[in-house]
Backbone bond lengths (Angstrom), bond angles and torsions (degrees), N, CA, C in turn:
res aa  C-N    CA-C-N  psi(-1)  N-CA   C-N-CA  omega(-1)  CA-C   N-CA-C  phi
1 X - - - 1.431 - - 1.525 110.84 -
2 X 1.097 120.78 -26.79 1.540 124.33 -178.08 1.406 113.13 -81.31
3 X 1.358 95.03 -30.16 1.915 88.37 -169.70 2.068 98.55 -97.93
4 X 1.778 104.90 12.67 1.942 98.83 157.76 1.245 92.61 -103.63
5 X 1.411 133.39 -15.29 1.687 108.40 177.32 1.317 120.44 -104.55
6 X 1.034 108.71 14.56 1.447 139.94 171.36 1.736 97.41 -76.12
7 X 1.529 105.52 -94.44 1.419 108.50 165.81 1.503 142.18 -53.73
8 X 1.634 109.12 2.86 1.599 117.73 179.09 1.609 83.37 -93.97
9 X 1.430 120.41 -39.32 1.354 101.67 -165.16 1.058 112.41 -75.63
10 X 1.695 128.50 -32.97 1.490 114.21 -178.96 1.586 105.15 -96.29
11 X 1.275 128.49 31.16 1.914 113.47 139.07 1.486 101.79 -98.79
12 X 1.546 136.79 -30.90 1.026 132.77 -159.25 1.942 89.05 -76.95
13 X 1.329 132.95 -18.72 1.656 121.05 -153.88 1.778 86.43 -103.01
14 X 1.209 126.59 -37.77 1.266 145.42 -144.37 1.893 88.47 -89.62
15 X 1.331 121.29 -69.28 1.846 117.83 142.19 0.927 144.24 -10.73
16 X 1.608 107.42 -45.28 1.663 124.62 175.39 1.337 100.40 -85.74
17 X 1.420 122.72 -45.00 1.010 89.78 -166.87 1.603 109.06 -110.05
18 X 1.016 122.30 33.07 1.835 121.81 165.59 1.998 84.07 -95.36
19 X 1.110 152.89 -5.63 0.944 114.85 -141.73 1.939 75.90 -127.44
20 X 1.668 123.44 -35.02 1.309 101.14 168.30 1.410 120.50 -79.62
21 X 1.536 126.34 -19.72 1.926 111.74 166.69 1.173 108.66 -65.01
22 X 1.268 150.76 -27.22 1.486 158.59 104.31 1.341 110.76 24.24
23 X 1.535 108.87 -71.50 1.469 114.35 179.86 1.021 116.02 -91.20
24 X 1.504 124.43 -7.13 1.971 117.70 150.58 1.037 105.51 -65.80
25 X 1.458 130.40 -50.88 1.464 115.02 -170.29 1.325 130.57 -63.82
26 X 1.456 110.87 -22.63 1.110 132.10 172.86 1.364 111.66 -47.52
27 X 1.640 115.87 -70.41 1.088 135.19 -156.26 1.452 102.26 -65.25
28 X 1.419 114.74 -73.18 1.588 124.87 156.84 1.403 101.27 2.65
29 X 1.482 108.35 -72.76 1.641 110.58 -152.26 1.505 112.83 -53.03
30 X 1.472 81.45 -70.11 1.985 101.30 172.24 1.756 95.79 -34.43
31 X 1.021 125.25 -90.35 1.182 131.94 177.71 1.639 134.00 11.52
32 X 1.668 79.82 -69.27 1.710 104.97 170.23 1.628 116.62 -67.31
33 X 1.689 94.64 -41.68 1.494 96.90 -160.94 1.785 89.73 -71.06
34 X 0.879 134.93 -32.28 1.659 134.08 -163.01 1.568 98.34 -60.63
35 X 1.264 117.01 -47.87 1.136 107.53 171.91 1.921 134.09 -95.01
36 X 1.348 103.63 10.39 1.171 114.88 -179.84 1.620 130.27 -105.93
37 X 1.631 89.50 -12.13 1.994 109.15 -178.66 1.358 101.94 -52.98
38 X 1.280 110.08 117.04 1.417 116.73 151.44 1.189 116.45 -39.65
39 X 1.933 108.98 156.98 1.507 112.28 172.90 1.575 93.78 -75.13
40 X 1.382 120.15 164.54 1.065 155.65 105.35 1.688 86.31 114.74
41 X 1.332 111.12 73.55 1.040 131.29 175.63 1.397 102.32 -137.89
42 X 1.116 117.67 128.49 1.764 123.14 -169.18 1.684 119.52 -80.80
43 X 1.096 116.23 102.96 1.797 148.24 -172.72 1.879 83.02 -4.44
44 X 1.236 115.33 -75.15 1.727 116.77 -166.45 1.751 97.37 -52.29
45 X 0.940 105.27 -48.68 1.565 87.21 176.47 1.356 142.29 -72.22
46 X 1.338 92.72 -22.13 1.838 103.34 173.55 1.462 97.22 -78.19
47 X 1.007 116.48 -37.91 1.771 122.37 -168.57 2.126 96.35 -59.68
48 X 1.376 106.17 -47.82 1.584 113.69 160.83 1.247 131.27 -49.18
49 X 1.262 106.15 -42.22 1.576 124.53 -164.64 1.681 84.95 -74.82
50 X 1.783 122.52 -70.36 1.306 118.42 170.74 1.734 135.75 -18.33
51 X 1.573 118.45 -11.47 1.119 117.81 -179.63 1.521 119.72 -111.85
52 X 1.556 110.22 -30.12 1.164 78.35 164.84 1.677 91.68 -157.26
53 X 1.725 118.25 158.74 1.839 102.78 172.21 1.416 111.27 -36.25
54 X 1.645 120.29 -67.63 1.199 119.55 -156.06 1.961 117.52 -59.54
55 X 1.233 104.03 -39.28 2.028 102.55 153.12 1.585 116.38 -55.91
56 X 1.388 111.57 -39.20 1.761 97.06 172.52 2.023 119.68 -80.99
57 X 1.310 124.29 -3.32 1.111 148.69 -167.61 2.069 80.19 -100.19
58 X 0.946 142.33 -93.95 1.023 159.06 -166.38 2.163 96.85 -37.09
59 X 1.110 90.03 -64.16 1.522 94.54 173.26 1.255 135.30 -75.83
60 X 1.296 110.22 -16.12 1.907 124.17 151.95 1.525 101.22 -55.27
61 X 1.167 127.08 -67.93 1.795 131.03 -153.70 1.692 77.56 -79.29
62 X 1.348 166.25 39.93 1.505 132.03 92.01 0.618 147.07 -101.48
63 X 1.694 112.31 20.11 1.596 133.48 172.11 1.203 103.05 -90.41
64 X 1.764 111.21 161.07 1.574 104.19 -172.83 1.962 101.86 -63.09
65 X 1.177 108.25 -178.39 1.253 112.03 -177.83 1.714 131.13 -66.01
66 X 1.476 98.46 -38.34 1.538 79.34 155.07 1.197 146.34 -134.94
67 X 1.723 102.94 34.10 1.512 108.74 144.13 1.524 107.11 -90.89
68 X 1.163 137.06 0.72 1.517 116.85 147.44 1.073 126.23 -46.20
69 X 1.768 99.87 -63.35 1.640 127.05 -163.85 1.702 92.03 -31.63
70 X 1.703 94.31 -76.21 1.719 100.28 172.66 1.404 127.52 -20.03
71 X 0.873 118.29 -40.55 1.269 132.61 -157.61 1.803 108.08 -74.82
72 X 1.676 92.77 -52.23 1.292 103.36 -157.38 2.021 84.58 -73.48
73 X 1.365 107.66 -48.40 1.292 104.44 -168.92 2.033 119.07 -51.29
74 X 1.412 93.16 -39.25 1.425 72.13 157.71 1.784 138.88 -104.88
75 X 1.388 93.31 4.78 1.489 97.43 160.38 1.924 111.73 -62.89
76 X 1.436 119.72 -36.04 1.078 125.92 -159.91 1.522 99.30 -90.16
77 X 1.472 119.53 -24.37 1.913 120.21 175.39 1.895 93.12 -83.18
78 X 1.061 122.11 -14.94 1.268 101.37 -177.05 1.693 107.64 -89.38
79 X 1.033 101.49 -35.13 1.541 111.99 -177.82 1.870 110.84 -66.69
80 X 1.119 102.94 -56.09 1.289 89.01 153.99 1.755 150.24 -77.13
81 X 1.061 105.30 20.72 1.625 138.11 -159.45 1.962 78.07 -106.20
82 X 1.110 100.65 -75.74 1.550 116.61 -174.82 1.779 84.01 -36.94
83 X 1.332 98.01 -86.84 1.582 98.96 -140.25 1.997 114.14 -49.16
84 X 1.157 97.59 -17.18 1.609 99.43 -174.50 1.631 97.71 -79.92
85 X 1.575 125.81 -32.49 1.073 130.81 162.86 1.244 137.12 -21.54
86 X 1.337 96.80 -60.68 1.725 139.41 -175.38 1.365 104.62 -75.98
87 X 1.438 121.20 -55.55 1.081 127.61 172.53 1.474 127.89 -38.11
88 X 1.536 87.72 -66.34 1.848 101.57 149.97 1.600 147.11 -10.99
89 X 1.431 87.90 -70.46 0.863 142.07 152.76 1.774 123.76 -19.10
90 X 1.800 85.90 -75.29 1.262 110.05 169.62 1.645 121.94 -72.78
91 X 0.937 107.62 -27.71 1.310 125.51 -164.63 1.721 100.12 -66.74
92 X 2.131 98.69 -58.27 1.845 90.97 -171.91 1.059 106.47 -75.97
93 X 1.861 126.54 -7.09 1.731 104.43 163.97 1.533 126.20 -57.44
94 X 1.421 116.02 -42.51 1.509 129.41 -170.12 1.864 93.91 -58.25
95 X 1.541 98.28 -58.01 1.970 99.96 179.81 1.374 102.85 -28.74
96 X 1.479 114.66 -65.85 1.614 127.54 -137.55 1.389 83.43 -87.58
97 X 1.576 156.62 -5.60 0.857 154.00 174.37 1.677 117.47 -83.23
98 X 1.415 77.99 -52.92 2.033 86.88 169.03 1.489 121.37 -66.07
99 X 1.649 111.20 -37.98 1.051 112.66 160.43 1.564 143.66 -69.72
100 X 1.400 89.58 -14.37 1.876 93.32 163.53 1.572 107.10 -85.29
101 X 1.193 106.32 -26.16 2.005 109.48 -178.95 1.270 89.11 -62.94
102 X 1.345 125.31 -98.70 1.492 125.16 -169.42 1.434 117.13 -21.69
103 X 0.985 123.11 -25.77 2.051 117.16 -175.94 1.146 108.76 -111.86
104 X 1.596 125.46 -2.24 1.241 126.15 172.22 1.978 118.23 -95.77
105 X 2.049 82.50 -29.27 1.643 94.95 173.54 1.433 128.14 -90.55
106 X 1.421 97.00 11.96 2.073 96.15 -142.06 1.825 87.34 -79.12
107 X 1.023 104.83 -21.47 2.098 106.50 -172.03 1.477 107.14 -85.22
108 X 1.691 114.94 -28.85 1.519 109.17 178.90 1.653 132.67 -73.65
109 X 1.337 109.80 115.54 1.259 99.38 -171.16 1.270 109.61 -95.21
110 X 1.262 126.57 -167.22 2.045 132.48 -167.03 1.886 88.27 -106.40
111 X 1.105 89.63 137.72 1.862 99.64 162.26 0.689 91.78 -32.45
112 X 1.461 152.79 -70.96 1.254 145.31 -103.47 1.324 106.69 -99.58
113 X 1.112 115.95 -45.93 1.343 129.74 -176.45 1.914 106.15 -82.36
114 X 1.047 101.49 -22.60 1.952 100.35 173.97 1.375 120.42 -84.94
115 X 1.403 100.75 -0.69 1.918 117.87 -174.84 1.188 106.79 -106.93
116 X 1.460 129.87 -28.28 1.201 135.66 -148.53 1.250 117.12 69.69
117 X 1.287 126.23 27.80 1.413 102.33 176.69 1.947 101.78 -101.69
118 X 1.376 115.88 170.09 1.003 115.75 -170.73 1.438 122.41 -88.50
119 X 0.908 151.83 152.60 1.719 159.57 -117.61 1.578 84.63 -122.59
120 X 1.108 135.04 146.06 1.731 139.86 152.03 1.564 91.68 -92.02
């Protein structure tokens, strides 16, 4: 029984959390792109381009060429805006994670070592 709630918990943690850096990036993107659409890009399409890179990649190649270009270029600074974000993001959780382990573990010692017996 321990080693299925063992593994329910890490697809259920591993789920949660692909699915909120997911929704930073998300937000980020939309975000950026709302304020980054080039002029003369047509309202339904920027509103497209806003959901995801691959709709603004798709909607660059039928705009003339260089209000695409634009297009794609800042679909592609927003997308990466997001992901370094997220990354970020991710990064001071793991810190603040290690750092609650370490100050929560620093007093626990191993049986082994509280018995005297010797360590292999």
């Amino acid at each position: 029984m321990a080693a299925a709630l063992s593994e329910t918990s890490a697809e259920f943690g591993g789920a949660l959390g692909i699915a909120i850096l997911g929704s930073i990036v998300t937000a980020v993107y939309r975000s950026v792109m709302a304020s980054t659409t080039p002029i003369g890009v047509p309202s339904a399409a920027a509103e497209a381009a806003r959901d995801t890179l691959g709709a603004a990649t798709a909607i660059a190649a039928s705009l003339p060429e260089r209000t695409g270009a634009a297009l794609l270029a800042a679909a592609r600074d927003a997308f990466t805006d997001a992901v370094v974000l997220t990354a970020t993001v991710s990064a001071a959780l793991v810190i603040a994670a290690a750092l609650v382990t370490a100050v929560g573990l620093r007093d626990v010692r191993s049986h082994a070592s509280s018995t005297g017996e010797a360590t292999p």
